[in-house]
C-alpha positions in Angstrom: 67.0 79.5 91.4 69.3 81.3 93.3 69.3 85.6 93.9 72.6 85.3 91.8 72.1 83.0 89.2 75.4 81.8 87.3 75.5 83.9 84.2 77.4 82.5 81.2 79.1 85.3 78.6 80.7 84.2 75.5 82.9 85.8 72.9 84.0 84.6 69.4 86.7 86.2 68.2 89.1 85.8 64.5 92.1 88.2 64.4 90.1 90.9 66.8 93.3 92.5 68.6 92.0 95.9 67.3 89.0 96.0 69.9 88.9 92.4 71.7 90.4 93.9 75.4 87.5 96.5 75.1 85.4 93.7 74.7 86.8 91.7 77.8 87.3 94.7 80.3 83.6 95.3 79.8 82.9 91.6 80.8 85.3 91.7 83.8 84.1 95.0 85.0 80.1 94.3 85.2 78.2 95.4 88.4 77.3 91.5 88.6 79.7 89.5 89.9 78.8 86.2 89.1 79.5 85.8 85.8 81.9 83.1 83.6 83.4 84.1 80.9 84.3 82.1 77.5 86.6 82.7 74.5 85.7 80.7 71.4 89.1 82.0 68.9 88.6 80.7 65.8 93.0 80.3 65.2 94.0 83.8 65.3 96.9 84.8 63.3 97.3 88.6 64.4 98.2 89.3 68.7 94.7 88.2 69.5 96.0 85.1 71.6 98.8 87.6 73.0 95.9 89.7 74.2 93.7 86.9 75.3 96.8 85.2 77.5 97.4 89.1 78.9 94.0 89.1 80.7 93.8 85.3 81.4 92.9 86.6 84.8 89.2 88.0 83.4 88.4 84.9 81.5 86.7 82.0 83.0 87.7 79.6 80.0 89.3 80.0 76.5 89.9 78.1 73.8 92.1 78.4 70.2 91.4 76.2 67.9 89.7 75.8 64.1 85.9 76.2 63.5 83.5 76.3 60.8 82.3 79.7 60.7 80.3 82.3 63.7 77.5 80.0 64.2 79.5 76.6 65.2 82.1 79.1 67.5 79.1 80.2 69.2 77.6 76.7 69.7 81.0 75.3 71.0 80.4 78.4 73.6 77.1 77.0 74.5 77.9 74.1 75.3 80.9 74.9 77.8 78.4 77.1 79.2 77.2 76.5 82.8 75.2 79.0 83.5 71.6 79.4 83.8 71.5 82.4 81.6 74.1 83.2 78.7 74.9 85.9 76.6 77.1 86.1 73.9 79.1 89.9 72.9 81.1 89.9 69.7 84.6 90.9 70.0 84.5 94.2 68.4 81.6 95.2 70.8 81.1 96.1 74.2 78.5 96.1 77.4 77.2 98.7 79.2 78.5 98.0 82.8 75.7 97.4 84.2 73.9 95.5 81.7 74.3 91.7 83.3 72.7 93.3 86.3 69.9 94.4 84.8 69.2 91.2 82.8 69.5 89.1 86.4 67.1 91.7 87.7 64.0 91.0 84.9 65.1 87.0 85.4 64.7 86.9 88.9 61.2 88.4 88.4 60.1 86.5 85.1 61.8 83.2 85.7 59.9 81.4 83.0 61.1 83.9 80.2 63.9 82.0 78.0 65.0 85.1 76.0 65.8 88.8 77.2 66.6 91.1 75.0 67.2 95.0 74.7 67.9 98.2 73.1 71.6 98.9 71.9 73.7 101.9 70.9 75.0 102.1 67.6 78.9 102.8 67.5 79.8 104.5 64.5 83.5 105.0 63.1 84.0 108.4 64.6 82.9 107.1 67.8 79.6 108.5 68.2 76.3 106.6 69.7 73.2 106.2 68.8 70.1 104.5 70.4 68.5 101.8 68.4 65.5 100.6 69.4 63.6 96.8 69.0 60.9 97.3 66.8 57.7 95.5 68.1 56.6 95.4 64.8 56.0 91.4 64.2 55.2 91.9 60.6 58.6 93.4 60.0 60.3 90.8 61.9 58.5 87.8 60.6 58.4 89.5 56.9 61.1 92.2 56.2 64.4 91.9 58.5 65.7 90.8 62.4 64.2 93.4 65.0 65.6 91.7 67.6 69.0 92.8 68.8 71.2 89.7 69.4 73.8 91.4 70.9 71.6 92.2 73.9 69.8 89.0 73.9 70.6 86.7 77.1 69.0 83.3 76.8 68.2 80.9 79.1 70.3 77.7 79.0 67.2 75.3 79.1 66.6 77.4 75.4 69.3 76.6 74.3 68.8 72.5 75.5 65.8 72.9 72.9 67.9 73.8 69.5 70.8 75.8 68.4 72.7 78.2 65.8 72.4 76.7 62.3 75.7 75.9 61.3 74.4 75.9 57.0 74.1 79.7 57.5 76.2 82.3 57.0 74.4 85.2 58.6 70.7 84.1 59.1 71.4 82.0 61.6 70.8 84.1 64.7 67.2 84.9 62.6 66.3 81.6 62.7 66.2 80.7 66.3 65.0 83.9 67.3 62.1 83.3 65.1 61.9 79.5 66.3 61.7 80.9 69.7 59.1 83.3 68.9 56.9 80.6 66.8 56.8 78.2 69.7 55.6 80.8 72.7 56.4 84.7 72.2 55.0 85.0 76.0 58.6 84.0 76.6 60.7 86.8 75.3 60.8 89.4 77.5 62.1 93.4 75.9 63.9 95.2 78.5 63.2 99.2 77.2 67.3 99.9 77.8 70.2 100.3 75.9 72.4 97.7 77.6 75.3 96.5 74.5 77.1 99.0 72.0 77.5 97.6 68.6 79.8 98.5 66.2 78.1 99.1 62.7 79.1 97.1 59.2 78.8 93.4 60.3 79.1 90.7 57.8 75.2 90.2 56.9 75.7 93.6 55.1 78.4 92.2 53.1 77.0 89.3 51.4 75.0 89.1 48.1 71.7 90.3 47.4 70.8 86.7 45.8 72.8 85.0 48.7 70.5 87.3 51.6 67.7 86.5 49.2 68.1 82.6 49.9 69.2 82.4 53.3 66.6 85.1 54.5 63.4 82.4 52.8 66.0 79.2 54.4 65.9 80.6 57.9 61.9 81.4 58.0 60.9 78.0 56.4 63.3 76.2 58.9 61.9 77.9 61.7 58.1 76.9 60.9 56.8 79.4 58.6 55.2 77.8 55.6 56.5 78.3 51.7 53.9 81.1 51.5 55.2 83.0 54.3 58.8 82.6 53.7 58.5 83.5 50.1 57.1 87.0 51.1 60.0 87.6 52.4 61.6 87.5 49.4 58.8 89.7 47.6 59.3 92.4 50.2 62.7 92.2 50.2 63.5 92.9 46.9 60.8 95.4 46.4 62.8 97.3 49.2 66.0 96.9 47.0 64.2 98.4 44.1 62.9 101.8 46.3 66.0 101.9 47.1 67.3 102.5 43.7 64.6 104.5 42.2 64.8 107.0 45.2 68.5 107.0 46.7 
């Protein structure tokens, strides 16, 4: 391992002209400097390309074509990736500047952790910020919802060599391998206690079915390696949250 290890940062990006230059002046401007970076576009029809070819200059590698949804963009990223840590920012988000920095920082000391991960700030739409903190709660992650921000999450390539994002999942998929991850050796994720990404709020796994969240939610744990028991309680505490919900909103 070298003191600057090559540090691979992907975007995926569909008709994201509203904040995708955001997204890539906070890549180019990092305190680390040895960084590649790589734009998955899924065949933008708005000025996304226009922007993309503007600042050709910040960008490593880029390509335009066709995919089947977030999860196979992101694994085309992977694999041009040549770096021995990679992170992936969604086009409507943003780092903190010095967030690649900080990641190289814990890796050089912990070079056997595959997964970092952070705190984030959460953007809302009048442009205010708010710290949201990982819950260390394993129950809630294992039982109830993803603690883990992926947004923050750098992960080692050789982690990636092992599996990646399943493609049969709309919104889940992320879930999964963090939970893979975690089954096999939680000694290897490593929290770092700092806000380190800003995330815009209302993704798309608020905007699917309850029934559809129901059966990808029980999918993604059983997949991972929990048993039928254990997945299933997910879906017992899930929809016993949905019901509080209603009786006391």
């Amino acid at each position: 391992m070298t003191k600057s290890p090559l540090v691979s940062i992907i975007t995926v990006v569909y008709n994201g002209e509203k904040y995708i230059e955001q997204t890539i002046n906070s890549v180019y401007n990092q305190t680390y400097n040895n960084i590649e970076y790589i734009i998955i576009d899924g065949k933008s029809t708005d000025n996304t390309i226009n922007i993309i070819k503007e600042n050709e200059h910040k960008i490593t590698d880029w390509i335009s074509e066709e995919d089947d949804g977030l999860y196979d963009a992101m694994n085309k990223g992977v694999k041009r990736a040549k770096g021995e840590l990679i992170g992936i920012i969604n086009s409507d988000d943003w780092y903190e500047l010095d967030a690649v920095e900080t990641v190289v920082e814990h890796y050089l000391k912990h070079s056997a952790i595959n997964l970092f991960h952070a705190d984030r700030f959460d953007v809302y739409p009048d442009g205010s910020r708010k710290i949201y903190p990982f819950n260390k709660s394993v129950l809630k992650f294992k039982y109830l919802s993803m603690t883990y921000n992926h947004p923050s999450m750098f992960i080692t390539k050789r982690e990636y060599e092992r599996h990646i994002y399943n493609t049969n999942l709309k919104v889940y998929s992320d879930f999964q391998f963090v939970l893979e991850a975690f089954l096999r050796d939680p000694s290897k994720i490593l929290y770092i206690n700092k806000p380190i990404v800003n995330f815009r709020l209302g993704g798309v796994s608020g905007q699917i079915p309850l029934i559809e969240n129901l059966k990808e939610g029980f999918t993604a744990r059983k997949n991972a390696g929990m048993n039928i028991v254990d997945s299933s309680l997910f879906v017992i505490f899930k929809l016993a949250l949905e019901l509080y919900k209603k009786i006391f909103k």
